[in-house]
TILOTOR-25541 format. One line per field, with one value per residue (C-alpha): x, y, z; residue number from 1. Coordinates in nm, 4 decimals, always signed. Each point is the difference from the previous one (the first is absolute). Layout:
% residues N
px = (X	...)
py = (Y	...)
pz = (Z	...)
nr = (NUM	...)
***
This chain:
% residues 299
px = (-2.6614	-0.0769	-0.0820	+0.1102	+0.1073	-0.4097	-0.1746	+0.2517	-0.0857	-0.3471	-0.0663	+0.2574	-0.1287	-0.3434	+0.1228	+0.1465	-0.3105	-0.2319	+0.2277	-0.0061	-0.3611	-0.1129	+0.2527	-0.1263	-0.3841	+0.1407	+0.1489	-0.3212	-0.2368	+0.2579	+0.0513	-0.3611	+0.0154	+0.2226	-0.0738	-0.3490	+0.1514	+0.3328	+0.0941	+0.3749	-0.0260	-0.2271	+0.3359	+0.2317	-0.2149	-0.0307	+0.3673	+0.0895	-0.2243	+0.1733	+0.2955	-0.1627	-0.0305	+0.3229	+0.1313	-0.2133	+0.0275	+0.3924	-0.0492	-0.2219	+0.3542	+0.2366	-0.1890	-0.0332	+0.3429	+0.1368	-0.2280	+0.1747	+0.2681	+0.3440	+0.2002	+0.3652	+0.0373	-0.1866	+0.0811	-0.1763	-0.3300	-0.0985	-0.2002	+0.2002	-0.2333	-0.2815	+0.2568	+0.0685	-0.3939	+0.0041	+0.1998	-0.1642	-0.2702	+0.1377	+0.1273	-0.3403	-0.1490	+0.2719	-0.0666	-0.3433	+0.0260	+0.2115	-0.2645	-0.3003	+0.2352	+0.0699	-0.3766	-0.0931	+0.2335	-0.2356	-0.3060	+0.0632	+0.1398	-0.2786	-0.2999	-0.3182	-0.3689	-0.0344	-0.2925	-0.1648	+0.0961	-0.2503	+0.1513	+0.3420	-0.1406	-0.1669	+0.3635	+0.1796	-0.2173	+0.0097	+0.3309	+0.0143	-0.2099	+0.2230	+0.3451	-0.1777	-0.0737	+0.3545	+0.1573	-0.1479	+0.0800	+0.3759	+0.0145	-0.1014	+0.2345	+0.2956	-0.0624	-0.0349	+0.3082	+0.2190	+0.0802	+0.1465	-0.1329	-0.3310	+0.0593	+0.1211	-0.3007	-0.1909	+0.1617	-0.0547	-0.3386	-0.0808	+0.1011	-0.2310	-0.3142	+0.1340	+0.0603	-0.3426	-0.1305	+0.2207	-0.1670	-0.3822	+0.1188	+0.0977	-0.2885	-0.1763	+0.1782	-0.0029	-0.3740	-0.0227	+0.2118	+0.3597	+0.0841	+0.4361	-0.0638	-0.0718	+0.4060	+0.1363	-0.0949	+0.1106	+0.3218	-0.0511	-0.0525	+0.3048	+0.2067	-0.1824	+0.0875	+0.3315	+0.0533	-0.1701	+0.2505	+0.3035	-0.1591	-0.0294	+0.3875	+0.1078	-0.1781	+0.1200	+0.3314	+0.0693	-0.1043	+0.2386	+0.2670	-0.0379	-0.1546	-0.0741	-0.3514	-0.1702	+0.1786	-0.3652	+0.0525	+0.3673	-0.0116	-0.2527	+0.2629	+0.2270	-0.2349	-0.0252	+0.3111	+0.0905	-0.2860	+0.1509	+0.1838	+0.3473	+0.0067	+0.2521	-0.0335	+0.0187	+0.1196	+0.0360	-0.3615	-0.0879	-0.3334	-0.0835	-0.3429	-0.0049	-0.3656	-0.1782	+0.3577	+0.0985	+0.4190	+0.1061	+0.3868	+0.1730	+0.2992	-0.1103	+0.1627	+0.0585	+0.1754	+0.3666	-0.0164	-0.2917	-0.0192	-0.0378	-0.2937	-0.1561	+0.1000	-0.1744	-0.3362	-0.0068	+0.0891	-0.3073	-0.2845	+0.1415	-0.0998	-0.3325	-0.1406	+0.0695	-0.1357	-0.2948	-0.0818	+0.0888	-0.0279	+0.1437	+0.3194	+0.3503	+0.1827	+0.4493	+0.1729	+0.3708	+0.0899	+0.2520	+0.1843	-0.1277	+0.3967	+0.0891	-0.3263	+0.1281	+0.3630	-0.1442	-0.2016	+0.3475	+0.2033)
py = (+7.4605	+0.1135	-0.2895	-0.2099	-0.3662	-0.1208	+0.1952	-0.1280	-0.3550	+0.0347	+0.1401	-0.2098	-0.3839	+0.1853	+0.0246	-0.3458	-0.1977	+0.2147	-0.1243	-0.3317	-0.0222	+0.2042	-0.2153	-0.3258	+0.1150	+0.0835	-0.3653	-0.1512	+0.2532	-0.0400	-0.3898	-0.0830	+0.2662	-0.1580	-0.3148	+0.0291	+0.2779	-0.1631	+0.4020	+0.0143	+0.3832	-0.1758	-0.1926	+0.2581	+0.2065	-0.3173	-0.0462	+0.2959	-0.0171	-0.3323	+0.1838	+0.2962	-0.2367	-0.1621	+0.4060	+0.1122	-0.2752	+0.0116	+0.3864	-0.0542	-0.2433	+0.2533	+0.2945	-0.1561	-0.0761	+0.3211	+0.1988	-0.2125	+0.2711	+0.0091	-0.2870	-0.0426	-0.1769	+0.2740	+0.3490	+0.2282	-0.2657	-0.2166	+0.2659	-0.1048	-0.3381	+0.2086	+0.1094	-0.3398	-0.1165	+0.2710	-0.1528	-0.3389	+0.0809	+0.1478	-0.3591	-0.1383	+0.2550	-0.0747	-0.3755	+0.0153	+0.2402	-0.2765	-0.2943	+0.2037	+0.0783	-0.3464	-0.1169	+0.2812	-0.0481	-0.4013	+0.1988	+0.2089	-0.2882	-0.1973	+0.2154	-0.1110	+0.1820	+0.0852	-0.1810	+0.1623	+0.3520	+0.1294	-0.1682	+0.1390	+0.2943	+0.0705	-0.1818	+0.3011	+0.2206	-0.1430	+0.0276	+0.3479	+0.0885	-0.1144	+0.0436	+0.3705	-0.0170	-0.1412	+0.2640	+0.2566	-0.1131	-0.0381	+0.3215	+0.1020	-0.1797	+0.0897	+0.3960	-0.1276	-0.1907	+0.0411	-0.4018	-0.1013	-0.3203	+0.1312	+0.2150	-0.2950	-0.2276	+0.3124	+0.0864	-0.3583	+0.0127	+0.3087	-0.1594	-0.2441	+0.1576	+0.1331	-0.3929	-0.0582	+0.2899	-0.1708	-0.3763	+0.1781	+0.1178	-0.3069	-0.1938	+0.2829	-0.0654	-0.3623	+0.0349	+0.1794	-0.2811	+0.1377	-0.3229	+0.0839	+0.2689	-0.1622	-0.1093	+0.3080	+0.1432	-0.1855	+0.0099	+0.4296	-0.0843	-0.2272	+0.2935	+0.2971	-0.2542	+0.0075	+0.3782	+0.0504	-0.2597	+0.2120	+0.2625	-0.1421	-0.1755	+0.3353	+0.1625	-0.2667	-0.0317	+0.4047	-0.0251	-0.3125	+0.2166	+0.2548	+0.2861	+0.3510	+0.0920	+0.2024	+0.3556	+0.1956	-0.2243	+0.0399	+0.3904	-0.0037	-0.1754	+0.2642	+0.3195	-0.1775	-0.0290	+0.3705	+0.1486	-0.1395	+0.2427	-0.0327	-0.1838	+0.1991	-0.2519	-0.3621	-0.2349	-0.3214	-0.0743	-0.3538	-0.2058	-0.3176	-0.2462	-0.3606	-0.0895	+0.2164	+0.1825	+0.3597	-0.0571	+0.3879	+0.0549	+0.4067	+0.2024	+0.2502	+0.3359	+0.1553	+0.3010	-0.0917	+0.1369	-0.1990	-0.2076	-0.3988	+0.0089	+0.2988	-0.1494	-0.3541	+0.2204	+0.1468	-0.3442	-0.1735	+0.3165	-0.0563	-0.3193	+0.0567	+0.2425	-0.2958	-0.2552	+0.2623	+0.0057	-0.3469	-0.2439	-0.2677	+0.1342	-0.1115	+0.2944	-0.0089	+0.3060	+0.0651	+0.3623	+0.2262	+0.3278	+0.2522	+0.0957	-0.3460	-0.0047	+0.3226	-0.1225	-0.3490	+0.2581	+0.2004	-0.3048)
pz = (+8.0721	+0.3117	+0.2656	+0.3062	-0.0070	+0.1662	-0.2798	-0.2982	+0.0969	+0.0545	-0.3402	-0.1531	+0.1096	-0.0591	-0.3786	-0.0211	+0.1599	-0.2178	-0.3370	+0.0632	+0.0663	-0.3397	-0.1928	+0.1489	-0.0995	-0.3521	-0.0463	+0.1044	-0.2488	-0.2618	-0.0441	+0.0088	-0.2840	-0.1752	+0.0253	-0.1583	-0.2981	-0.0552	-0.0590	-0.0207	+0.0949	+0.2905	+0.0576	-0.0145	+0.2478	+0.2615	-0.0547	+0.1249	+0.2942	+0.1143	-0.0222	+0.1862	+0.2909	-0.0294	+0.0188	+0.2881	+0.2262	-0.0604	+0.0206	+0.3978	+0.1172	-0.1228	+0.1449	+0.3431	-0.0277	-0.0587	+0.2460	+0.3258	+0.1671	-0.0738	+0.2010	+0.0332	-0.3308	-0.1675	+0.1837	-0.2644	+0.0046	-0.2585	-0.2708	-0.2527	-0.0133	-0.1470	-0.3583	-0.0081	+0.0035	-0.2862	-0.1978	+0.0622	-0.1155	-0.3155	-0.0742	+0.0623	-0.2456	-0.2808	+0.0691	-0.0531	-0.3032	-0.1774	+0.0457	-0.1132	-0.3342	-0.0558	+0.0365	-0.1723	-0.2981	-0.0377	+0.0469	-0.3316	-0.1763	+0.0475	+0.1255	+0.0977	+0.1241	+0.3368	+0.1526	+0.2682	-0.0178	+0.2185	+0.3164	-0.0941	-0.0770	+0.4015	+0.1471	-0.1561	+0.1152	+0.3493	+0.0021	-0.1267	+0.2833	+0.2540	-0.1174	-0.0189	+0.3689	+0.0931	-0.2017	+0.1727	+0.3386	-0.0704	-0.1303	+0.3715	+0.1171	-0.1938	+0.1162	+0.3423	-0.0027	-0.3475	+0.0067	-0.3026	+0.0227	-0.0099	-0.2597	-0.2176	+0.0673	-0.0800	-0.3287	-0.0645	+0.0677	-0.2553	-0.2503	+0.0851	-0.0651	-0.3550	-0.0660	+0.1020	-0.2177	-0.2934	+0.0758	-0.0174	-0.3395	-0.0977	+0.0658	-0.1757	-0.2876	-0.0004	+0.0019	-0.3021	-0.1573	+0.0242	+0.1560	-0.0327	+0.1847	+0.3589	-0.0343	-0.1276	+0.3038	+0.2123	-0.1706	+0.0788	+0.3614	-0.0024	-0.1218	+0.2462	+0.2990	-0.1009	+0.0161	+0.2978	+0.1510	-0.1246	+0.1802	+0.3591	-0.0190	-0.1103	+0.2929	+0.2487	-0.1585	+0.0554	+0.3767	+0.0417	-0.1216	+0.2546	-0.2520	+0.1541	+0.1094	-0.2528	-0.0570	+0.1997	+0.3024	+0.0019	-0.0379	+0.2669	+0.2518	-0.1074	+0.0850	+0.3447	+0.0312	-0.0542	+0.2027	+0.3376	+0.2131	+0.0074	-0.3635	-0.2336	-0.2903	-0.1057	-0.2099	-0.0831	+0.0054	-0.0479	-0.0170	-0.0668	+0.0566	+0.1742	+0.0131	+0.2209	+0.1037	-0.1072	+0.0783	-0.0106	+0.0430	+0.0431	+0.0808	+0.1802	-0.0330	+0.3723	+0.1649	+0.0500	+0.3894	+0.0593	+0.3185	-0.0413	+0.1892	-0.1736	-0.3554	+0.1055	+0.1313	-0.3903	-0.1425	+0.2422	-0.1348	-0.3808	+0.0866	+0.1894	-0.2850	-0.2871	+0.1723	+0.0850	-0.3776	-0.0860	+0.2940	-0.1895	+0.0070	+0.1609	-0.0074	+0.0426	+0.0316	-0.0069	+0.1232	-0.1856	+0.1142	-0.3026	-0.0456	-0.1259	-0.2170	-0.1360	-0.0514	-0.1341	-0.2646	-0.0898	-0.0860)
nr = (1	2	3	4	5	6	7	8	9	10	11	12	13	14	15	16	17	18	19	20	21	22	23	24	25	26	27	28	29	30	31	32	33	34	35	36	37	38	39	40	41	42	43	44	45	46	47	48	49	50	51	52	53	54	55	56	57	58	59	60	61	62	63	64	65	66	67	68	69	70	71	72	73	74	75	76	77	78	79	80	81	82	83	84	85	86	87	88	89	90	91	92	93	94	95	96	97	98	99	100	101	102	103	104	105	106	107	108	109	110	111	112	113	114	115	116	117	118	119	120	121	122	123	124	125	126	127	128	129	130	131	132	133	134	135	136	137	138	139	140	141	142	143	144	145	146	147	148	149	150	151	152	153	154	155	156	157	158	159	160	161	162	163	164	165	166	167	168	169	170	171	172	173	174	175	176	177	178	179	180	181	182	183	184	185	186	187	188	189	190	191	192	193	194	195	196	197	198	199	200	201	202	203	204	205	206	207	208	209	210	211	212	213	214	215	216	217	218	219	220	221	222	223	224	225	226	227	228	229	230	231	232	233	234	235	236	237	238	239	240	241	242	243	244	245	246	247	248	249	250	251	252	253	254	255	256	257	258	259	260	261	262	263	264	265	266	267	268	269	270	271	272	273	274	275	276	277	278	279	280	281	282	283	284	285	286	287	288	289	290	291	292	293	294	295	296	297	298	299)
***
């Protein structure tokens, strides 16, 4: 979580660019595969590559979008954009999910032999392959840079390569003369999509709502908090995420005979010392004489 505003986007349109392009390949592998097996877990598995696309490419806007600086309209930036690409892309998942059930539900009624398994058999693996590689390279990301949108299309794309595990099964199968089979899976893929899409509009819905950081990080603002000199307590503490932003708001406990100007020096190294740890912080701090605190704590 720790990183400046250059870094976030760099790694973050580096994420984008690199979804759209492995998606894109995948479409291409996968409908030539399917149009030669007539698979419907080839189907499902384009299917949810086109949607993929449709995802990332709404994902690369959304990100650019909410990486520009805050403006007058938008004083605490526009981070928020990236929850709301989450939750996009939770509809696109659910979407997709309900077409492959429907085809899949005419595949089992009235199945038929794949022809051609071998080329749907190397698509999948292609596709393992890179949704492997892309994987991998968001997960670097998301410690770089925490993005939530990332994290989504990365979620997304696990469940991916089980679905692709699930479609070389299938054909398997299908081989062997289970023919049924090829749309009962599909149907399972249908129904894995789904709960992984409950997952990322849960995750994107909890940051929308201004939810707390996670207890260790929000602990660890409070031990920096109390080591400063001059510090006799706080409370109040309140965090909350926008994008790449760490908001962090305080009441600062303080000597009652303090001097304004030695108060604000306190306030400004409380301030230094969190944003020394997490630099993509905003830190506001409202200053309290420890006598009211303690008559506030009486009553």
């Amino acid at each position: 979580m720790q990183h400046n505003s250059q870094h976030y986007a760099f790694w973050i349109r580096l994420a984008t660019t690199a979804a759209v392009v492995a998606a894109v390949s995948m479409i291409l592998v996968k409908a030539v595969a399917w149009y030669m097996s007539e698979s419907a877990s080839m189907l499902a598995s384009m299917t949810d590559s086109i949607f993929d696309v449709a995802a990332s490419v709404f994902n690369l806007f959304v990100v650019r979008y909410a990486l520009m600086p805050a403006d007058r309209e938008h004083r605490f930036g526009h981070g928020k954009a990236e929850s709301l690409a989450g939750l996009a892309q939770a509809a696109f998942i659910m979407g997709s999910a309900l077409l492959l059930i429907f085809h899949s539900v005419d595949r089992i009624k009235n199945p038929s032999p794949i022809l051609h398994s071998h080329v749907a058999f190397y698509a999948t693996l292609f596709s393992i392959v890179v949704t492997l590689a892309l994987v991998t390279f968001q997960k670097v990301v998301v410690s770089k840079t925490g993005s939530v949108a990332i994290k989504a299309d990365s979620m997304h794309y696990k469940s991916d390569l089980l679905m692709n595990l699930a479609v070389l099964v299938a054909l398997w199968l299908t081989a062997l003369g289970y023919v049924a089979v090829d749309g009962w899976f599909a149907i399972g893929i249908a129904l894995y999509l789904m709960w992984g899409a409950k997952e990322i509009a849960l995750e994107s819905a909890h940051t929308l709502m201004d939810r707390e950081v996670d207890d260790s990080i929000r602990q660890q603002i409070i031990t920096i908090i109390k080591q400063q000199t001059g510090v006799l307590g706080v409370h109040d503490v309140r965090t909350r995420l926008s994008g790449p932003t760490m908001f962090v708001q305080m009441h600062l406990e303080l000597a009652d005979a303090l001097p304004l100007v030695e108060a604000h020096s306190i306030s400004d190294r409380v301030e230094q010392a969190i944003i020394q740890s997490f630099s993509n912080a905003e830190v506001l701090i409202h200053q309290d004489p420890v006598s009211v605190v303690s008559v506030k704590k009486a009553d």
